[in-house]
C-alpha positions in Angstrom: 35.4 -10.4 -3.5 37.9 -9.2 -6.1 40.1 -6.3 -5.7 41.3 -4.6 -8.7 44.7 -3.1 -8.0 47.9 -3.3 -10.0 50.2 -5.8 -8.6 53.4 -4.4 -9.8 53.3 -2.3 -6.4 54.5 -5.0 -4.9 57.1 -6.7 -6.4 60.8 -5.2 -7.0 61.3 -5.5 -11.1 64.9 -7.1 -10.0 63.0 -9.9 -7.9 60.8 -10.6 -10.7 63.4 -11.2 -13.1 65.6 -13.1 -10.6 62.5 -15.3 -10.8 62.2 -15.6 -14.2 65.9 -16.6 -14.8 65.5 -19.4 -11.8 63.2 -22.1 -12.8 62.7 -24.7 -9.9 61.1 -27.2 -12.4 62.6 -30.3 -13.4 60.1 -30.6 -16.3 60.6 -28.8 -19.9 57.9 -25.7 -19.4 57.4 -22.1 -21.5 58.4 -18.9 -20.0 58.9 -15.5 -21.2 60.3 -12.4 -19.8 58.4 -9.4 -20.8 59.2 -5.8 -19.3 58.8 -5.9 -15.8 56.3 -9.4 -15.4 57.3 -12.5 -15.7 55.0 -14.2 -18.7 54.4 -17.5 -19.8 54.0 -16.3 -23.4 54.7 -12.5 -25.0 52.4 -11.2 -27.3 54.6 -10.0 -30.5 50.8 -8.8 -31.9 49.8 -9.1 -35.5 51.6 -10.3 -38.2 51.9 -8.0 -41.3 53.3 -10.1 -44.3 54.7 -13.2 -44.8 53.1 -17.0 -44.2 51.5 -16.0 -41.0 50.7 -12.9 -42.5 47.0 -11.7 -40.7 47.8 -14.0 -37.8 48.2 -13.1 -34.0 51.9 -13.8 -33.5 52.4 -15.4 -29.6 55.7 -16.7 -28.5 57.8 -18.0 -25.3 60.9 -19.1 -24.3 61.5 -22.9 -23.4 63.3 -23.9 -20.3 64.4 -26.9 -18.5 65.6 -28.5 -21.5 67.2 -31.8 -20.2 70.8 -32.7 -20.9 71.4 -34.5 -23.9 67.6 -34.0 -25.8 67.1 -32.3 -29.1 65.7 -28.8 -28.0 63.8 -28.8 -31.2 62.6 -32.1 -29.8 61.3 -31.1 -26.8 60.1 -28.0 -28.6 57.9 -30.1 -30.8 56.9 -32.0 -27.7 56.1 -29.4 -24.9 52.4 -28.1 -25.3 50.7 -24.9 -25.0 47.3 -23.8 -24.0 46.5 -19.9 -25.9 43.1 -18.6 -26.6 41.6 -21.4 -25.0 43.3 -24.1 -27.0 45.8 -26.4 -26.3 48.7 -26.6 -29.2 50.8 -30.2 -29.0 53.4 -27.8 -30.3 54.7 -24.3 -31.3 54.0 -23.5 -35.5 57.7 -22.9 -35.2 60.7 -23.4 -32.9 63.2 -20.9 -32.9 67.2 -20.8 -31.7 67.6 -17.2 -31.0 70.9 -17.7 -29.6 71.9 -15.7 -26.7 68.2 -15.5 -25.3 67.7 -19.4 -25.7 64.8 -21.4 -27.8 61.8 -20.1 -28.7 58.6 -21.2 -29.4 56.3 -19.1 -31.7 52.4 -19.9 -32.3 50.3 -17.8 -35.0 46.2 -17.6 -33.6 43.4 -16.7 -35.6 42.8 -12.6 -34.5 40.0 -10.2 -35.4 41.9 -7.3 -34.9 44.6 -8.7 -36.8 42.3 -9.5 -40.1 41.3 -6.7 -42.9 37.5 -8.0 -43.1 37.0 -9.1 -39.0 33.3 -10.9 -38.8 30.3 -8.8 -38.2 28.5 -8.3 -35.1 24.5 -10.0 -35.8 22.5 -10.5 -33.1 22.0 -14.0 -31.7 18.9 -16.3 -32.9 16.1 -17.2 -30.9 16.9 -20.4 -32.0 15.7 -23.9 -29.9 16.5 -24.9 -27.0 18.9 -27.6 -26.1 17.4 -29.5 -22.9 13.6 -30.1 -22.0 11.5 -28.0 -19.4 11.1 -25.0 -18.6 13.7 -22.2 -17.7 14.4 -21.9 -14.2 16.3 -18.4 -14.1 19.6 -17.6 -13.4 21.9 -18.0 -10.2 24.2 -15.3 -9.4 26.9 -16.8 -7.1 28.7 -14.1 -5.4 27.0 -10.8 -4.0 27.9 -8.9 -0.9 24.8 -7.1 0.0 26.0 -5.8 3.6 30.2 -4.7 2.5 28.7 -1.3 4.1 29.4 -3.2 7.6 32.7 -4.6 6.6 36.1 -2.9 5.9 35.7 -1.2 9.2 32.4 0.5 8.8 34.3 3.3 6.7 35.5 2.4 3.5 32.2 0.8 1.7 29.7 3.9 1.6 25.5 3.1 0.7 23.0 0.9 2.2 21.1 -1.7 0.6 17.8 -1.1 1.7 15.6 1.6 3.2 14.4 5.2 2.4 16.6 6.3 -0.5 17.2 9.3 1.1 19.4 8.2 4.3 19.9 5.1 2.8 22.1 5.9 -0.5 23.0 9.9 0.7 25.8 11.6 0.3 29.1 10.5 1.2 29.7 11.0 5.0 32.0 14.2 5.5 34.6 14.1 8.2 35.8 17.4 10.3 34.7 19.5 6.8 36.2 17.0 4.3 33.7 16.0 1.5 34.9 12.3 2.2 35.6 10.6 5.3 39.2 9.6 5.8 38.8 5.8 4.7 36.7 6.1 1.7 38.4 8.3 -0.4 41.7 6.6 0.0 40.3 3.5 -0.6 38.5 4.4 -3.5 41.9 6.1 -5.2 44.3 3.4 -4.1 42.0 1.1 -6.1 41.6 3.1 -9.2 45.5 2.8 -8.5 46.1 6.3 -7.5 48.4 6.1 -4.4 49.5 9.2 -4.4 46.5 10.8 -4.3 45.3 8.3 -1.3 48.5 9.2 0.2 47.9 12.8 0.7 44.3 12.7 0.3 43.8 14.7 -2.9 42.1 12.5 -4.7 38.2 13.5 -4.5 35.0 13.1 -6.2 31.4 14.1 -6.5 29.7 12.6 -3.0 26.2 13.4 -3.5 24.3 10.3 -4.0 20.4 10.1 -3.9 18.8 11.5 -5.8 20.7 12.9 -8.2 23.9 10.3 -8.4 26.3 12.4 -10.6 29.4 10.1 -10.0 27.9 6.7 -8.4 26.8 3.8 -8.9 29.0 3.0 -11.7 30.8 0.4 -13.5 34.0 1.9 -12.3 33.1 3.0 -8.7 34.2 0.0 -6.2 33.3 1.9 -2.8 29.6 2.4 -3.6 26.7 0.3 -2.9 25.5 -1.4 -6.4 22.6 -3.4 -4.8 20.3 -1.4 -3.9 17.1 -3.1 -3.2 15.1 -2.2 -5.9 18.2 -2.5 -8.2 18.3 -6.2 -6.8 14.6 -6.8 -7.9 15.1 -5.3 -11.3 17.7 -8.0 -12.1 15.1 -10.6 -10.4 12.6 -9.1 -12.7 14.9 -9.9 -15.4 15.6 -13.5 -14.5 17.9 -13.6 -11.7 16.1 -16.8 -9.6 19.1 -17.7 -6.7 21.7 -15.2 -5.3 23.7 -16.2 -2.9 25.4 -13.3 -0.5 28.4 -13.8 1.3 29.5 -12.1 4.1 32.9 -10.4 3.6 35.5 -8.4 5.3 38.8 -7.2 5.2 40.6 -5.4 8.3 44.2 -5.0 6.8 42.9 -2.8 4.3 42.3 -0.5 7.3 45.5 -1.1 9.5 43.3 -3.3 12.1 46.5 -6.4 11.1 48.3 -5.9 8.3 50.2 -8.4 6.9 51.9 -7.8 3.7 50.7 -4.6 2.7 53.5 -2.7 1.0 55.5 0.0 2.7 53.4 3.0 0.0 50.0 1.8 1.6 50.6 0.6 4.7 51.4 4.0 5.5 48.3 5.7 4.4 45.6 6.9 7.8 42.5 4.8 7.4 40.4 4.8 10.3 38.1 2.8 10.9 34.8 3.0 12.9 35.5 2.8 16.8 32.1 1.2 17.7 32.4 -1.9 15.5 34.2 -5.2 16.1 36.6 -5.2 13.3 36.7 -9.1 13.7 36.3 -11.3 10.6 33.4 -14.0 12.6 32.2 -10.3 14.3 31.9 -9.0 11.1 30.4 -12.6 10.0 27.5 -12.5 12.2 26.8 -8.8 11.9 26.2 -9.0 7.8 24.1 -12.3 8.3 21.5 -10.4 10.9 21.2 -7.6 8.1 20.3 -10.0 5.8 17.5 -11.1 7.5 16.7 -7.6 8.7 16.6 -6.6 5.2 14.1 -9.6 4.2 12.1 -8.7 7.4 11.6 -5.0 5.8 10.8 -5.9 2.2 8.4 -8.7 3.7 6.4 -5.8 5.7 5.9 -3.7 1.9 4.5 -6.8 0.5 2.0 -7.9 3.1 3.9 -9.1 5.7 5.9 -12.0 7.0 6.6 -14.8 4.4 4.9 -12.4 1.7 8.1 -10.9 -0.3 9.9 -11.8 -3.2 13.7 -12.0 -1.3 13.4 -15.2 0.5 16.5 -16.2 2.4 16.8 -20.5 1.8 18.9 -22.7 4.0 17.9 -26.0 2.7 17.8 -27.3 -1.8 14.4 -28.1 -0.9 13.2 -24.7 0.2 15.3 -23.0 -2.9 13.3 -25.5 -5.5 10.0 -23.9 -3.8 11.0 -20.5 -4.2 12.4 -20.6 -7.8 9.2 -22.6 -8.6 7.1 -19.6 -6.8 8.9 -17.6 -9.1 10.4 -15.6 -6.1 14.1 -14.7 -5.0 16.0 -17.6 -3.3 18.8 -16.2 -0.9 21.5 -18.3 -0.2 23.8 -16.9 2.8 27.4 -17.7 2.7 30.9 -16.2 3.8 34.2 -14.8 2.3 36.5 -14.0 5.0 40.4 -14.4 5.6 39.9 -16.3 8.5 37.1 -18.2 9.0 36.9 -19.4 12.3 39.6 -17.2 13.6 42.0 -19.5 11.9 45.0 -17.6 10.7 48.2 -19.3 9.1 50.5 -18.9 12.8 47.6 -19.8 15.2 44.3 -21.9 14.2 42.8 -24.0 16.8 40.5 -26.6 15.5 39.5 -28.4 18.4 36.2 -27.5 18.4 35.8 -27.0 14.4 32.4 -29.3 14.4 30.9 -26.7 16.7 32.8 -23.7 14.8 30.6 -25.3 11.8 27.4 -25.9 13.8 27.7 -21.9 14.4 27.9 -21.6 11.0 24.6 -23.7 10.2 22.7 -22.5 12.5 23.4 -19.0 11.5 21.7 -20.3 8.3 25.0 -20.5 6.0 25.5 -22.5 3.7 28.1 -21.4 1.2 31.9 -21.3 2.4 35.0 -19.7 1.2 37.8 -21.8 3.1 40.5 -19.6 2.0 40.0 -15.6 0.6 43.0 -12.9 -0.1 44.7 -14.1 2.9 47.2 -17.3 3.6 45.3 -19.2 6.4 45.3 -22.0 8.6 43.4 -23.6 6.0 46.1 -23.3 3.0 47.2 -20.9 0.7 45.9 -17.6 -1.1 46.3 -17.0 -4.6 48.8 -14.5 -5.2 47.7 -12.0 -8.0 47.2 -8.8 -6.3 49.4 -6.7 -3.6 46.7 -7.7 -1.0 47.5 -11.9 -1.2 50.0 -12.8 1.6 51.8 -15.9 1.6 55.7 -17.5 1.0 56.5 -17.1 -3.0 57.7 -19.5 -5.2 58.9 -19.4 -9.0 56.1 -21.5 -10.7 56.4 -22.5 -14.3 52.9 -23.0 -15.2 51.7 -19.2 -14.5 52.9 -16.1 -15.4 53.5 -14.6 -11.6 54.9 -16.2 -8.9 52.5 -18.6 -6.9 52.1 -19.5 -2.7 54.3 -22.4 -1.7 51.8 -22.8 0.6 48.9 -25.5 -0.2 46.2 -27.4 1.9 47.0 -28.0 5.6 45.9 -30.7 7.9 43.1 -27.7 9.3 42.0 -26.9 5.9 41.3 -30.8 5.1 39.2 -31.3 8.2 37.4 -28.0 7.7 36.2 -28.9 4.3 35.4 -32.4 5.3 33.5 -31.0 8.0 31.5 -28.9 6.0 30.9 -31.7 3.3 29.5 -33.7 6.3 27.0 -30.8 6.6 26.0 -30.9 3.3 27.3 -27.0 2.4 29.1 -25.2 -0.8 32.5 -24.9 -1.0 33.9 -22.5 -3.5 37.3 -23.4 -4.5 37.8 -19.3 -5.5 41.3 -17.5 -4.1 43.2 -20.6 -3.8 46.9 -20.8 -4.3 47.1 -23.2 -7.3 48.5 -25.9 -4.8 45.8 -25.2 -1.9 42.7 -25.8 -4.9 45.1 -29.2 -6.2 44.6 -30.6 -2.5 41.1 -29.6 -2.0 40.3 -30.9 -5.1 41.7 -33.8 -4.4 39.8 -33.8 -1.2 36.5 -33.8 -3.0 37.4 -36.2 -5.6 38.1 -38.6 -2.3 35.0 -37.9 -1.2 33.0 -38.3 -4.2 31.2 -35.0 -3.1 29.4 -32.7 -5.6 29.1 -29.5 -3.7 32.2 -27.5 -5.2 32.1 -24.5 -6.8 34.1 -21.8 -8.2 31.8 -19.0 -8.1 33.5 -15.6 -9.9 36.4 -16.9 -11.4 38.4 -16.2 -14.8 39.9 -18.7 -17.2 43.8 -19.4 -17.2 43.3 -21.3 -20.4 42.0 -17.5 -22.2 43.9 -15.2 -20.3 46.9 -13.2 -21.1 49.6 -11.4 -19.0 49.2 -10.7 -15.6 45.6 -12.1 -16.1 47.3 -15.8 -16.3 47.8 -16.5 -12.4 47.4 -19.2 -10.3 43.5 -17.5 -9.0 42.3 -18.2 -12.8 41.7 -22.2 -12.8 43.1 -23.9 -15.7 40.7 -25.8 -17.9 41.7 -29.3 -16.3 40.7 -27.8 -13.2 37.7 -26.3 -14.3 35.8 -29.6 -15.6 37.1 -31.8 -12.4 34.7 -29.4 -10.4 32.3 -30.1 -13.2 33.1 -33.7 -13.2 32.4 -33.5 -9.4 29.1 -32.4 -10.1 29.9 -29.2 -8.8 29.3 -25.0 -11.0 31.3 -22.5 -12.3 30.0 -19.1 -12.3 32.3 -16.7 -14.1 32.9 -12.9 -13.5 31.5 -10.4 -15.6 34.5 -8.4 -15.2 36.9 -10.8 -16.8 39.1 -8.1 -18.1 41.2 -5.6 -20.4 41.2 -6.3 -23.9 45.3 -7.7 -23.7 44.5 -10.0 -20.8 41.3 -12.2 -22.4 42.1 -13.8 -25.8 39.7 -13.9 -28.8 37.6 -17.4 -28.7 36.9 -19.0 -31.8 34.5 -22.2 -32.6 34.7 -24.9 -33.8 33.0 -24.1 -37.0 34.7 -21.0 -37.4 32.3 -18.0 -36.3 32.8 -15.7 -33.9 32.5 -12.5 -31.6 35.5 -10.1 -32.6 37.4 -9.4 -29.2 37.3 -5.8 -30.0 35.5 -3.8 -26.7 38.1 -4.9 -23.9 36.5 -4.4 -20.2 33.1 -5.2 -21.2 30.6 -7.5 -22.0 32.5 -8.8 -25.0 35.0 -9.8 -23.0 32.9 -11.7 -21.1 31.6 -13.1 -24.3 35.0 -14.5 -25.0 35.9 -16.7 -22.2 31.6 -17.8 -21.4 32.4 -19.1 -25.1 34.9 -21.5 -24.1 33.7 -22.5 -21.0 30.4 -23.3 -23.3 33.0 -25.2 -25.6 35.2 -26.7 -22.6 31.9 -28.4 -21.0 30.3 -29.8 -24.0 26.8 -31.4 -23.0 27.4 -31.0 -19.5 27.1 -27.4 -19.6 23.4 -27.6 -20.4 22.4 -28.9 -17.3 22.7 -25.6 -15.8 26.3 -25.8 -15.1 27.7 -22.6 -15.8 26.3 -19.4 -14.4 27.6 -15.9 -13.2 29.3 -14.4 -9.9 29.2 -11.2 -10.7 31.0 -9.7 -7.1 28.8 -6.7 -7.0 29.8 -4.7 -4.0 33.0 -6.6 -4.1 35.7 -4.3 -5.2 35.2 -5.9 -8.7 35.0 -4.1 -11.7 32.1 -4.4 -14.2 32.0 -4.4 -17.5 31.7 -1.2 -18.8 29.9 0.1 -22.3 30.8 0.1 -25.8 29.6 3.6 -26.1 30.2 7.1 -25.2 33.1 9.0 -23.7 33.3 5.7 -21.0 33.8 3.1 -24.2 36.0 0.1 -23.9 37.6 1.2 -20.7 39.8 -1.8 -21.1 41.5 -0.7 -24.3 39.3 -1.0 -28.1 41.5 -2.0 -31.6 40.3 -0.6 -35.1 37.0 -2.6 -35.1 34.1 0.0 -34.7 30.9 -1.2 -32.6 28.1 -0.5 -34.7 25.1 1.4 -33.7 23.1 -1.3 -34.6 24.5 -3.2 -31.7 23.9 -1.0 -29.3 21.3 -2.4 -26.6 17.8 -1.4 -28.3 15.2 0.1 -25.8 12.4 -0.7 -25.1 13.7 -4.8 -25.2 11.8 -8.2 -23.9 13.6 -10.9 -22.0 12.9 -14.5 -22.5 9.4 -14.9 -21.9 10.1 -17.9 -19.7 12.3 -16.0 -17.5 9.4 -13.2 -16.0 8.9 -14.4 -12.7 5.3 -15.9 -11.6 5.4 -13.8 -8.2 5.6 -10.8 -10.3 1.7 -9.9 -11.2 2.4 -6.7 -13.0 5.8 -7.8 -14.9 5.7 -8.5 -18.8 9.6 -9.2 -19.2 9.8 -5.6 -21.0 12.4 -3.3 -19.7 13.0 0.6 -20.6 16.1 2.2 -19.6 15.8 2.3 -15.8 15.1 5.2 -13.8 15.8 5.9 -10.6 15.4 9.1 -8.7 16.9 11.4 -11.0 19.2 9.5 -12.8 18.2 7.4 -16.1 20.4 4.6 -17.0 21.4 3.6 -20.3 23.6 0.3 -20.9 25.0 1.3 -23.8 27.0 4.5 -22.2 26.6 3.5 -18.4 27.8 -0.8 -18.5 26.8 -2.7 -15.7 26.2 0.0 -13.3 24.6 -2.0 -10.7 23.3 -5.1 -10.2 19.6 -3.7 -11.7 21.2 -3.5 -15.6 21.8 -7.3 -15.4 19.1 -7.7 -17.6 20.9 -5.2 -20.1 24.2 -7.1 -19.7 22.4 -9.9 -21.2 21.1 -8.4 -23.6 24.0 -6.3 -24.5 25.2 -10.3 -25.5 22.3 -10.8 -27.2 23.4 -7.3 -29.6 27.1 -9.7 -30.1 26.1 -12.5 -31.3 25.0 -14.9 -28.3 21.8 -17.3 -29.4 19.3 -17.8 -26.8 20.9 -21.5 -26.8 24.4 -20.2 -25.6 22.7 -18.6 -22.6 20.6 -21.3 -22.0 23.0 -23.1 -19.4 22.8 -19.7 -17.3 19.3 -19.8 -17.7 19.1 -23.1 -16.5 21.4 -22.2 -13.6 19.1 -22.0 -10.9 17.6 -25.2 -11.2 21.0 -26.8 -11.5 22.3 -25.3 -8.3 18.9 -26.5 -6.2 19.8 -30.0 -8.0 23.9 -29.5 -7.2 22.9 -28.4 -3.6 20.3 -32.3 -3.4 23.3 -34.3 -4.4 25.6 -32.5 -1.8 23.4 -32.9 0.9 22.4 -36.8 0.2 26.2 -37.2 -0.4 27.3 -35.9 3.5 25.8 -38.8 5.4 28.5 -41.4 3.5 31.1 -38.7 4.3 33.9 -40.3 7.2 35.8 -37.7 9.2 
C-alpha cells in the first residue's frame, strides 16, 4: 500500500532546515537546501547559452569537508548518482562563498533540447531468452481494502452482482457520503480543509453509470473488480499476489503520529468489525477464498475457474502452465503478529508463523507505514512513525530506527518456511539489516514488490522507501524480484533515462506511463542479463491508496506536470490492438489477445483519456509503452515474470531446510 499525501503537513519548515544545517556525518556527502525540503540536489532546470548550453543544469552543496583537504579535492572525489547514473564527480565545483562549495552536473534533457527525439513505436523485434512467455506477475494487489480501514473508508466490492456490489456510495443520516470516506478521499487528494469540515464531495453513484469512479485519481474506490481482474488476465497477467492490508490510525482506532490537522478530523469507523490488524488479517484472507469459491460456481464448479489461489511454487507452475490465474495470498500490515515497537512478544513467533501458513500465506511484509517491533518504517509520508534523524544520503530525514532482535527472528522464521519477504517500507537502516540477514542466509526469496528508484528520483521522491541501485541488485543478486510501481511519479520527481547508445523516451507526460517508462529503463539497464530471467515485473498497489498513471490525453493529461513536448496523436493507444500472441491464456477458449476499448455497464473506457483506471486497462498500460517506444524485448523480462517468480519461490523453499534459527 502507498498513500499519496504531501508530506510537508508534517514537518515545521524551521525543523527541516535546522536539519539541513546539522549534518551528523563524518563522511564528505551532497546536500542542498531548497525552499522548504531538504534536497540532496536542486534542480537549477535548463541551461540557455553558454558551454552547457541545452543541458539540464543539477547542483548541490558539499558538506563535511574534513579539516585540512582541498574542498576542490574532495569535490572532484565525492560522487553522485542523477538520472540513474553515478558521476565520480561534479562537471564543475563551485566556491560560492557565503553558502559554501558547490557542486554543479549538466544531464542530457529532452525538455531542455530544441529537436527532443520522437516518439516511434517499439519493434516487434526477437526475443532475448528461449521458451515460451509465461505472463506477467503483479506483486502487490489488495483485493479485500473494502474490509480494512475500519469497514468505512474503502467503498466497492470485488466480486458479486454489479448492482450491490459496486453501488453507490453509502449515505449517512442524509449525507451523500458516509463520514469516513469522503474525508479520506479529500485528505488524500491533500484537501484537509475540506476533510476537516466535510465539504469536500463528489459524484457517489457507481454501477452502472460510474460518472466519477473508478479512476486513475480516485484512491477510495474499488479498482479490481472481478471482471476488471480477468481482463488484465486476459491480457497476460499469469500471478497476482494479494495482500491483506489495514490501517486503523487512519481512523482514530490508535494513532500514533498523525498531525494535530488530521488527527482531529471525525472518522468513524464500523462498530461491528474488529479493527485489529491479525483480525483484519484473517477476515480479507477468508474473502479471498470466498471470492474464488463464487467465480468457481460460474465456471462449472469447484476447481473449474480461472482465479486459483496457490500456496506452494509447484501449484503456481501448474496453473500458469494451465494458462489460469495463480493467487498468491500475502500480508501488509503495521503489526504483524500484534508486534508494535513498545510491546512485541515473540515467544511463540514459530506458532504466530504456523498461523500464518496454514492460513495459506505466503508473502510477508515485516514492516509497513508503521515503526514496529520488527524495525523501522520509512519515513516519506505524514503517516510513517518513527524517531528522525538527519541522513545525508536522502533528501528527507530517515528513522533511526533499524532491524531489532524480533524483526531478525521473524524473518528467519519465515525463511525457514520457505515464504516471500518484501523488503518495501523499510527505514533505509531496517532494509541494510534485513538485507544483511538474507545475504547470511544465502536465501533467495526477497522482494521489493512496488517500489521506486532512488537512483532516478528527484525531490521529495528521493527518500529512504525508494532503494538505491546497490540495494536493488543485492536483492537481485539474492535471487530475489523487483516489481516497480506504475505510479512512480510527477514529472520533477523521475528523471529522464537515457541509453547507452543514446536513444530515448522524452520524459515529457509526468504521472503516467512515461514515467514509468523512465525508471523500468534503468532498472532494464541496472540488471543487465539478469533482468531477462524474469526478474523485474510490476506491483501496481491497485486498491492501495496509490496513484496510477494517468493519460496523455484530454482535459486529465499529464496530471503530474507536461513541458513543451507535444504527445502526438499518433501515439495515442490505437483501438482495436493485439497483445503478444504468446501471452492469450490457454484456459481462455474464446480469447484472441484483441482488446477494444472496454465496456462496462454504461461506461466505455478509453486509455488514452482515462489512464490506468483499474486493474482491467493493464493491457492498455502496456500498450500505451508500446505507443513510446518500448520493443517487445524491453518488456520481455515482465513477460517472463511469472515463470521467474514460480522459479524464485523453488529456490526459496529448497533453501529453508539449511536455514538455522
Amino acid at each position: 500500500m502507498t498513500i499519496k499525501i504531501s508530506r510537508q503537513l508534517r514537518i515545521p519548515v524551521a525543523v527541516i532546515l535546522l536539519a539541513g544545517l546539522g549534518q551528523a556525518a563524518a563522511e564528505p556527502n551532497w546536500a542542498a537546501l531548497v525552499g522548504t525540503n531538504y534536497f540532496t540536489h536542486q534542480d537549477d532546470g535548463c541551461v540557455a547559452t553558454g558551454k552547457y548550453a541545452g543541458k539540464h543544469k543539477y547542483a548541490s552543496r558539499l558538506w563535511n569537508i574534513p579539516s585540512g583537504e582541498s574542498w576542490e579535492q574532495v569535490c572532484a572525489e565525492t560522487p553522485m548518482t542523477l538520472a540513474g547514473r553515478t558521476y565520480a564527480s561534479p562537471h564543475e565545483c563551485v566556491n560560492t562563498g557565503i553558502t559554501g562549495m558547490w557542486g554543479e552536473w549538466y544531464i542530457d534533457d529532452s525538455q531542455c533540447e530544441d529537436f527532443p527525439q520522437s516518439y516511434i513505436r517499439g519493434v516487434d523485434d526477437g526475443l532475448k531468452r528461449e521458451g515460451a512467455l509465461s505472463g506477467y506477475v503483479d506483486l502487490h494487489t489488495h483485493l479485500m481494502s473494502h474490509l480494512g480501514f475500519g469497514g468505512v473508508i474503502f467503498h466497492g466490492e470485488p466480486y458479486g452482482d454489479p448492482e450491490t456490489a459496486l453501488d453507490y456510495c453509502p449515505s449517512d443520516n442524509g449525507e451523500p457520503h458516509s463520514g469516513g470516506h469522503s474525508r479520506v478521499e479529500a485528505i488524500l487528494q491533500d484537501d484537509i480543509l475540506g476533510a476537516a469540515f466535510n465539504t469536500a464531495r463528489h459524484d457517489n453513484e457507481g454501477y452502472p453509470n460510474f460518472p466519477y469512479w473508478p479512476a486513475y485519481n480516485s484512491y477510495t474506490h474499488q479498482t479490481m473488480y472481478y471482471e476488471w481482474v480477468k481482463r488484465a488476465y486476459q491480457g497476460g497477467l499469469r500471478a497476482m499476489v494479494v495482500l491483506a492490508v489495514n490501517g486503523d490510525y487512519m481512523f482514530g482506532a490508535t494513532d500514533n503520529g498523525l498531525p494535530d490537522i488530521i488527527k482531529g478530523i471525525p472518522i468513524a469507523s464500523d462498530p461491528v468489525l474488529d479493527l485489529n490488524d491479525m483480525a483484519t488479517l484473517r477476515r480479507q484472507t477468508e474473502a479471498v477464498y470466498d471470492m474464488q469459491a463464487w467465480i468457481d460456481a460460474r465456471h462449472g464448479g469447484a476447481g473449474k475457474g480461472w482465479f486459483r489461489v496457490v500456496t506452494s511454487p509447484e501449484q503456481a507452475r501448474e496453473v500458469i502452465a494451465a494458462g489460469k490465474l495463480a493467487v498468491i495470498l500475502g500480508s501488509e500490515v503495521d503489526y504483524l503478529l500484534d508486534c508494535r515497537e513498545d510491546n512485541c512478544d515473540t515467544s511463540n513467533i514459530e506458532a504466530d508463523v504456523d498461523e500464518l501458513y496454514d492460513m495459506g500465506l505466503r508473502y510477508i511484509f515485516p514492516v509497513h507505514l508503521k515503526t514496529n517491533g520488527y524495525g523501522g518504517a520509512a519515513l516519506y509520508n505524514i503517516l510513517a512513525s518513527g524517531e528522525r534523524y538527519d541522513c545525508p544520503h536522502y533528501s528527507q530525514d530517515c528513522n533511526v530506527k533499524g532491524l531489532t532482535e524480533a524483526g531478525q527472528k521473524l524473518m528467519k522464521t519465515l525463511m525457514r518456511k520457505g515464504m516471500l519477504i518484501d523488503l518495501g517500507h523499510m527505514s533505509a537502516r531496517t532494509l541494510e539489516g534485513a538485507l544483511e540477514v538474507a545475504e547470511q542466509a544465502r536465501y533467495p526469496g526477497i522482494v521489493t514488490g512496488h517500489t521506486g528508484a532512488y537512483d532516478m528520483a528527484n525531490r521529495d521522491n528521493r527518500h529512504e522507501a525508494n532503494p538505491r541501485g546497490q540495494d536493488l541488485l543485492r536483492i537481485v543478486n539474492l535471487g530475489g524480484m523487483v516489481g516497480l510501481i506504475p505510479g512512480q511519479g510527477n514529472l520533477n520527481q523521475v528523471s529522464e533515462w537515457r541509453n547507452d547508445d543514446g536513444s530515448y523516451i522524452a520524459h515529457a507526460c509526468g504521472a503516467s506511463s512515461q514515467t514509468f517508462a523512465q525508471s523500468y529503463q534503468y532498472l532494464l539497464h541496472l540488471l543487465g542479463d539478469a533482468a531477462y530471467d524474469g526478474r523485474i515485473t510490476m506491483g501496481t498497489d491497485f486498491n492501495g491508496f496509490a496513484h496510477m498513471p494517468g493519460p496523455r490525453f484530454g482535459a486529465d493529461a499529464c496530471p503530474g506536470g507536461h513541458t513543451g513536448i507535444a504527445q502526438p496523436d499518433s501515439t495515442r493507444v490505437s483501438y482495436p490492438f493485439s497483445t503478444d500472441p504468446a501471452l492469450i491464456p490457454a484456459a481462455e477458449a474464446d480469447a484472441n489477445g484483441v482488446f477494444g476499448k472496454y465496456q462496462f455497464a454504461n461506461r466505455t473506457y478509453d486509455y488514452n483519456t482515462d489512464g490506468a483506471a483499474h486493474i482491467g486497462l493493464m493491457p492498455d498500460f502496456l500498450e500505451d509503452l508500446r505507443q513510446q517506444g518500448l520493443k517487445r524485448s524491453d518488456l520481455e523480462p515482465l513477460y517472463r515474470s511469472a515463470d521467474y517468480l514460480t522459479v524464485m519461490w523453488q529456490n526459496a523453499v529448497d533453501r529453508s531446510v539449511l536455514i538455522s534459527p
